[in-house]
C-alpha positions in Angstrom: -27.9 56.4 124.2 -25.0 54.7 123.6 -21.5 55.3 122.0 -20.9 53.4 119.3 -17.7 52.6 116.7 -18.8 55.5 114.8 -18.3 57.7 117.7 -14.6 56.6 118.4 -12.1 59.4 117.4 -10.1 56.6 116.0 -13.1 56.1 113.4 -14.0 59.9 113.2 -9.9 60.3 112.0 -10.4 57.5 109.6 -13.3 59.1 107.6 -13.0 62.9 108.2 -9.9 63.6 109.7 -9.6 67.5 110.7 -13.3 67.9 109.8 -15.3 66.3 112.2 -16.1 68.1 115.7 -17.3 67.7 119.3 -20.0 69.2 121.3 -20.1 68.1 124.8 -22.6 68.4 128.1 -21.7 68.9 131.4 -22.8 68.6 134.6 -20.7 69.4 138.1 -17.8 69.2 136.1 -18.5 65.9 134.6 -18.9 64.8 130.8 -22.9 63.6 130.8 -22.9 63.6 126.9 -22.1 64.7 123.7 -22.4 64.8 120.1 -20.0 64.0 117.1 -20.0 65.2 113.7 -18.7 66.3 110.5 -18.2 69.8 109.3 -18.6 71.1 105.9 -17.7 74.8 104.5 -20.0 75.5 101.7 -20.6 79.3 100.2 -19.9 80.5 103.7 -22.6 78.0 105.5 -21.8 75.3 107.6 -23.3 71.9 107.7 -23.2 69.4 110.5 -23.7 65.8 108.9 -22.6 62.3 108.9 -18.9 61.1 107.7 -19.2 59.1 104.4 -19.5 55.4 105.5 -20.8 55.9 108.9 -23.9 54.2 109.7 -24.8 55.9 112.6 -23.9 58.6 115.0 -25.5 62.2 116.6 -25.8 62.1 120.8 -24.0 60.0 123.6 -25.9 59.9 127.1 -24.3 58.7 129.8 -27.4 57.6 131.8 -27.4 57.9 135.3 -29.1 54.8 137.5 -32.0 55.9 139.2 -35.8 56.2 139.0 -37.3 55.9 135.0 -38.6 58.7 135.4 -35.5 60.7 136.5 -33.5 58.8 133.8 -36.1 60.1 130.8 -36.0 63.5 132.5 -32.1 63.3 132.8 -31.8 62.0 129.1 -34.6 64.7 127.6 -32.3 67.3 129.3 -29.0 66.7 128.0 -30.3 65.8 124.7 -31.8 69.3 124.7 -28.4 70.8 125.6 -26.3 69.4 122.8 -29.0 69.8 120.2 -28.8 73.7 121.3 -24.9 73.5 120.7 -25.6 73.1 116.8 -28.2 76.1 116.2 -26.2 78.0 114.1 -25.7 75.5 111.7 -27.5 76.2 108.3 -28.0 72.4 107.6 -27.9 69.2 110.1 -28.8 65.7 109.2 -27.6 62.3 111.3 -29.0 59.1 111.7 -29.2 58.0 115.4 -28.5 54.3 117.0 -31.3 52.8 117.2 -30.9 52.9 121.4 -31.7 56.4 121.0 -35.6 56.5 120.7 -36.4 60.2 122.6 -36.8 62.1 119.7 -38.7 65.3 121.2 -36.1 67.1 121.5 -35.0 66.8 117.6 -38.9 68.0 116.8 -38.5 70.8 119.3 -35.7 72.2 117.8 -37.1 72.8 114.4 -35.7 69.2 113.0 -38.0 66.4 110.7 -37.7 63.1 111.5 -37.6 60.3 109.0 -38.0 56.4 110.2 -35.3 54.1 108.8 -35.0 50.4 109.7 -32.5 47.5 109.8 -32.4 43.5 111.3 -30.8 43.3 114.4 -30.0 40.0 115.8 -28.8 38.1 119.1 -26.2 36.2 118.1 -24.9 35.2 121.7 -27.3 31.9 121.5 -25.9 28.6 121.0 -25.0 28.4 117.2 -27.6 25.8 116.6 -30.2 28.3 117.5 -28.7 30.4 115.1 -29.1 28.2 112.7 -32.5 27.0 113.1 -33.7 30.1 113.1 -33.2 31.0 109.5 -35.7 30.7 106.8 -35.3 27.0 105.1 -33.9 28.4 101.7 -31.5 30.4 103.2 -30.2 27.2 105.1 -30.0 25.1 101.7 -28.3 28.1 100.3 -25.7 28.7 102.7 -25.3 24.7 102.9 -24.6 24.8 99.4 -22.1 27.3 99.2 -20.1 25.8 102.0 -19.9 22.5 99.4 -18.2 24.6 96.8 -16.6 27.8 98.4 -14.5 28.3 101.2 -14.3 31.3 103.6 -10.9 33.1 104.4 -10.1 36.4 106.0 -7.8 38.9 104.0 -5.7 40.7 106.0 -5.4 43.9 102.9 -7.6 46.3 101.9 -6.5 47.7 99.0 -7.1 43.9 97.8 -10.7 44.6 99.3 -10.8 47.9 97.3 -9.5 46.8 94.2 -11.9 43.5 93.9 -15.0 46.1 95.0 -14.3 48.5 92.1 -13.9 46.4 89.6 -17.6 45.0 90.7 -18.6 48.6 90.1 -18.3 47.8 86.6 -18.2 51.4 86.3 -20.4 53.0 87.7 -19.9 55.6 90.3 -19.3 54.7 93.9 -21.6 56.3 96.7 -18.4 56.6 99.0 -14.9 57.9 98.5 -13.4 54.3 98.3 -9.8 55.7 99.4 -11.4 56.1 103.0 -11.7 52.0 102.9 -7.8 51.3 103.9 -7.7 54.2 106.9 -11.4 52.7 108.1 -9.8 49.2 108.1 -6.2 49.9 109.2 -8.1 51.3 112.4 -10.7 49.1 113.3 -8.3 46.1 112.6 -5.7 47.8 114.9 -8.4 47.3 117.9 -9.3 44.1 116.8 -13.0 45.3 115.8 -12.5 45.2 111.6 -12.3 41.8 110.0 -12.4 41.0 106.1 -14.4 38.0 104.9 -13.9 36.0 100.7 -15.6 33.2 99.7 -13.5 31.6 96.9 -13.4 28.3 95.5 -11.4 25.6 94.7 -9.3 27.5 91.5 -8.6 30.2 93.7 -11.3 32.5 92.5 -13.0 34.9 95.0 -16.5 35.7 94.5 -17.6 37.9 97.3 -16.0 39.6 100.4 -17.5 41.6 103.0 -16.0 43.7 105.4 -17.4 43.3 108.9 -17.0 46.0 112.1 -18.0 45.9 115.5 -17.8 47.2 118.5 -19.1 46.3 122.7 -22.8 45.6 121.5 -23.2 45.0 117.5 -21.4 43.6 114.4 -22.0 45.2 111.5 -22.5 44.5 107.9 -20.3 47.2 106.7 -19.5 46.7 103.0 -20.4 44.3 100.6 -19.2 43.2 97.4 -19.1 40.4 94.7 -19.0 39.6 91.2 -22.1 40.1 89.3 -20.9 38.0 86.2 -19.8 35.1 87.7 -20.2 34.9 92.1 -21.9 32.0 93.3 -25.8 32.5 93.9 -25.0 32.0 97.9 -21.5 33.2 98.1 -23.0 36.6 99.7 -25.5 34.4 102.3 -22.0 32.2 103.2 -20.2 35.3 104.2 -22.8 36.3 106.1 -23.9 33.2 108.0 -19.9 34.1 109.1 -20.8 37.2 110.2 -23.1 35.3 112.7 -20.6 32.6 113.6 -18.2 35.5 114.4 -20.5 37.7 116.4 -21.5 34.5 118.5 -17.8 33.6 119.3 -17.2 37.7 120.5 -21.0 37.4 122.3 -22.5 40.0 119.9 -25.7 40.9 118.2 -25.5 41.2 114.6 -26.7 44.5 112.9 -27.8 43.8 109.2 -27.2 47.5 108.6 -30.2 48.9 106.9 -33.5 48.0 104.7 -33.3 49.8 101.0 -35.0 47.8 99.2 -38.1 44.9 99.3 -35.2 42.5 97.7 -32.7 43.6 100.4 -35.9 42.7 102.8 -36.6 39.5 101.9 -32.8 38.2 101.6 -32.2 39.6 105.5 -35.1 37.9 106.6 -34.3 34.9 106.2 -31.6 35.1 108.7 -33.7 35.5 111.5 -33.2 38.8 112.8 -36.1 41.2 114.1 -36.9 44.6 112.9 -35.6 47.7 114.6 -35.7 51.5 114.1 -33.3 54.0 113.5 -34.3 57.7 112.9 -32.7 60.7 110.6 -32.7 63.8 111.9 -32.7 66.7 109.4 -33.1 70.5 109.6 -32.4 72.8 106.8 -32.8 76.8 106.3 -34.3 78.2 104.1 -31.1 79.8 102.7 -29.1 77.0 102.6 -32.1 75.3 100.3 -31.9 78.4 97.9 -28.2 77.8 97.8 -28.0 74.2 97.3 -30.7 74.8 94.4 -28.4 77.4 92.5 -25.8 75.1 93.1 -27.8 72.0 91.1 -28.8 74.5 88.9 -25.7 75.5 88.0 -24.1 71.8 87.7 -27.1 71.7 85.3 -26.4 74.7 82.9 -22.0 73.4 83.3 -23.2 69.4 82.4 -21.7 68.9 78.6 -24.5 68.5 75.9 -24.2 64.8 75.2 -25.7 64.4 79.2 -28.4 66.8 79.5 -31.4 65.4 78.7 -33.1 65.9 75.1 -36.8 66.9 74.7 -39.3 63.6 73.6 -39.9 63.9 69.7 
């Protein structure tokens, strides 16, 4: 169980700085593990959850070399240990790497598990393997975009922000979009944050993506281009670049999550294979009862034009 970006103080003071918190393992005196998370102050109960924009996080092991078995046993154990550490939150929900697959000790402790998946990809073969690999229209379409658009890296994220509100075309973002310039001034900093636009020939950007990485994956982080008028393979360009990159810095690629059929069959066609990650969640029964008084109330407060009227 590894330690990703998304465990890095650095990243954890980018997205919830003076909110997120720490639970470690030891053994002799030595750090074996630990866990990272946010926490949030509601009505007196605390949550432990995932930082907006964090793909995944919850346990570190530092596996110790020696038998399989005594590596599972050692694992099951500290996994056991930190999970105890967060009892006495009312609500916990993560999403785990997808290197961390012993999940008994989540379902012992009271918590469901839900299966999520994502494309995960070796990029460190030869680029023409890369290449090959992909799905025949994905080719033509990513050969076609590279006849009309180019690919540059911006070095400014309030650019980044700017051009991925106005593709909003308002509607409400998921994510507070002020955490995108800490997030990127950090990873960028340690060389592990890079910002892709494809833009053509009058100067006109039509997509950007903002990759991260860090010793084992690159991820695609955020995406964003203009509905009205993007090239049809503007998107697939910037990410056949996300390939080309994690080859040159002997990565996988991580295709960071499958919503959707249409998101399914556009990732396919690079190549990848499927992998699992897993949410954790455990919730008591007082914290539901205050989180439905809470909608409840938002309900009875929402302004008359948007509650919904009765059919006839």
């Amino acid at each position: 169980m590894r330690k990703t970006i998304f465990h890095e103080d650095w990243w954890l003071d980018a997205v919830a700085p003076g909110q997120w918190r720490g639970a470690p393992c030891f053994r002799g005196g030595r750090e074996v593990g630990f866990l990272r998370f946010q926490e949030r102050v509601a009505s007196g109960m605390k949550s432990c959850v995932m930082p907006q924009i964090t793909r995944v996080l919850g346990p570190v092991v530092f596996t110790e070399a020696g038998k399989t078995e005594s590596r599972t046993r050692f694992n099951h154990s500290v996994l056991s240990e930190l999970i105890e550490q967060i009892e006495g939150y009312e609500h916990v929900e993560m999403t785990l790497d997808p290197d961390c697959v012993d999940l008994t000790p989540f379902l012992e402790h009271g918590c469901n598990v839900a299966l999520l998946q994502t494309f995960l990809l070796d990029c460190t073969v030869p680029t023409e393997v890369l290449w090959s690999g992909m799905r025949d229209k994905t080719r033509n379409v990513v050969r076609r975009a590279r006849e009309r658009l180019i690919v540059k890296e911006i070095d400014d994220a309030d650019y980044f922000t700017s051009f991925y509100r106005a593709n909003l075309d308002g509607e409400k973002s998921y994510f507070d979009l002020s955490l995108i310039r800490p997030v990127y001034q950090a990873a960028r900093a340690r060389g592990q944050g890079s910002i892709l636009a494809a833009i053509d020939a009058a100067g006109m950007v039509h997509a950007k993506v903002f990759f991260v990485w860090d010793d084992k994956y690159v991820y695609y982080y955020l995406s964003t281009r203009d509905k009205k008028s993007a090239d049809l393979g503007a998107v697939s360009l910037l990410l056949w670049s996300g390939l080309e990159l994690a080859h040159r810095i002997g990565l996988w690629f991580d295709f960071d999550g499958i919503t959707s059929d249409t998101r399914f069959q556009f990732m396919s066609g690079f190549g990848g294979e499927i992998a699992s990650r897993y949410n954790v969640t455990r919730t008591t029964t007082l914290f539901e009862a205050q989180n439905h008084l809470r909608n409840v109330a938002r309900a009875i407060l929402k302004p008359e034009w948007l509650r919904p009227r009765a059919a006839g």
